[in-house]
C-alpha positions as semicolon CSV with decimal commas, in nm:
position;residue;x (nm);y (nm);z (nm)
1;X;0,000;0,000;0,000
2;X;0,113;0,340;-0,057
3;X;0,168;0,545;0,253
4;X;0,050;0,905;0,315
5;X;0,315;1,155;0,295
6;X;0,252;1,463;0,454
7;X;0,404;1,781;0,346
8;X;0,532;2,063;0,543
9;X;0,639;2,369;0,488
10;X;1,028;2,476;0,560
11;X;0,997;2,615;0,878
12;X;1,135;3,015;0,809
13;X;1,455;3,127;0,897
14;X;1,547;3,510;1,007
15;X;1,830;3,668;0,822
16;X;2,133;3,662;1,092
17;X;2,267;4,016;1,153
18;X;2,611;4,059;1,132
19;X;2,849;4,353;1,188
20;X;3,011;4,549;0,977
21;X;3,359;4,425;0,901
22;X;3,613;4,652;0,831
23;X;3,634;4,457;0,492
24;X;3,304;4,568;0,422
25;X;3,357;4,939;0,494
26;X;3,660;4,923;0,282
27;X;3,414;4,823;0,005
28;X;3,230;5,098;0,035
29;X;3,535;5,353;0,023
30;X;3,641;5,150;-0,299
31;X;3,284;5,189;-0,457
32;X;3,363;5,577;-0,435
33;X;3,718;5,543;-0,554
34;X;3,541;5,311;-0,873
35;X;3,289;5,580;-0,907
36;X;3,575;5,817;-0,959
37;X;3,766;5,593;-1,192
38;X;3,460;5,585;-1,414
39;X;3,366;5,966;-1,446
40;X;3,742;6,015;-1,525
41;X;3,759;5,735;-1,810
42;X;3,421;5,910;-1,924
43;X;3,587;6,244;-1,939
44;X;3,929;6,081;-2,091
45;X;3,718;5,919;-2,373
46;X;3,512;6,201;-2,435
47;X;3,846;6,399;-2,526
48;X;3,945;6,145;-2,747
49;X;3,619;6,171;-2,949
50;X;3,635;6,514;-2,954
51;X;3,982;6,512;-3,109
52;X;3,817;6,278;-3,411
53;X;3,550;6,577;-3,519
54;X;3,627;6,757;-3,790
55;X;3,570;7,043;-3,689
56;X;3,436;7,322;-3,974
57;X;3,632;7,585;-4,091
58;X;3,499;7,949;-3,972
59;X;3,412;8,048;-4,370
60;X;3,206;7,736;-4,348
61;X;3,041;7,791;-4,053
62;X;2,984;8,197;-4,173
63;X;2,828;8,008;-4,539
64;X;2,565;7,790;-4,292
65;X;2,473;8,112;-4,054
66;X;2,395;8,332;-4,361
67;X;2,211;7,995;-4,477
68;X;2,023;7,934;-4,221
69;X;1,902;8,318;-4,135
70;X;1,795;8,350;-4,502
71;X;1,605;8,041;-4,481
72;X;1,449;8,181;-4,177
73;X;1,338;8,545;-4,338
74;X;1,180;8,336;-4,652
75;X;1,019;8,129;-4,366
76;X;0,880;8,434;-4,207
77;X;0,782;8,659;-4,553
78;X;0,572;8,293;-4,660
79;X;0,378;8,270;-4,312
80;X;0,325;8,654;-4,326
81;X;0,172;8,646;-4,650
82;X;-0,038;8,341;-4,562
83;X;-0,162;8,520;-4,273
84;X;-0,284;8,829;-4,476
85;X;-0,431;8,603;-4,722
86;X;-0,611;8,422;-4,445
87;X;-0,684;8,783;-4,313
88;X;-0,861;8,890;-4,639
89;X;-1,035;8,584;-4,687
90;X;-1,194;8,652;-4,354
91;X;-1,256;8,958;-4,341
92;X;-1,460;8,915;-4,697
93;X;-1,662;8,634;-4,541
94;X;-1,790;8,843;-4,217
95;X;-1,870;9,113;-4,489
96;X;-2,062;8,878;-4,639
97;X;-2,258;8,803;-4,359
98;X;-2,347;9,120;-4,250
């Protein structure tokens, strides 16, 4: 015959407190230290990026200024004249209405 076989649950155990060792407080001043280590590798790589951009020239970067304002005053005479269009139309409509 088959026997019964009861089941239990493990019976729970408490986390056992410990002290800080000196070992462990030592860890702690080396996760600064490794902290440190990183932001200066970040910095050191960051320089040696910045050293591979080519960098443009300042008659290049005077070309793309004067580029980019004259794209902005087309930009701005379009939307004006839009908006007077849009204006007219209006104004015509409520005209109308009256």
């Amino acid at each position: 015959m088959a026997e019964k076989i009861e089941r239990t649950a493990p019976a729970e155990t408490k986390p056992v407190k410990t002290e800080k060792s000196k070992a462990d407080k030592k860890n702690q001043g080396n996760a600064l230290s490794r902290f440190g280590r990183r932001i200066a590798k970040w910095f050191r790589e960051m320089k040696s990026e910045l050293k591979k951009v080519v960098w443009p020239t300042g008659k290049q970067t005077l070309k793309n200024v004067v580029v980019a304002c004259v794209v902005m005053i087309v930009s701005g005479i379009v939307l004006w004249a839009f908006d007077q269009l849009a204006m007219v139309i209006v104004n015509a409509l409520i005209s109308i209405g009256k």
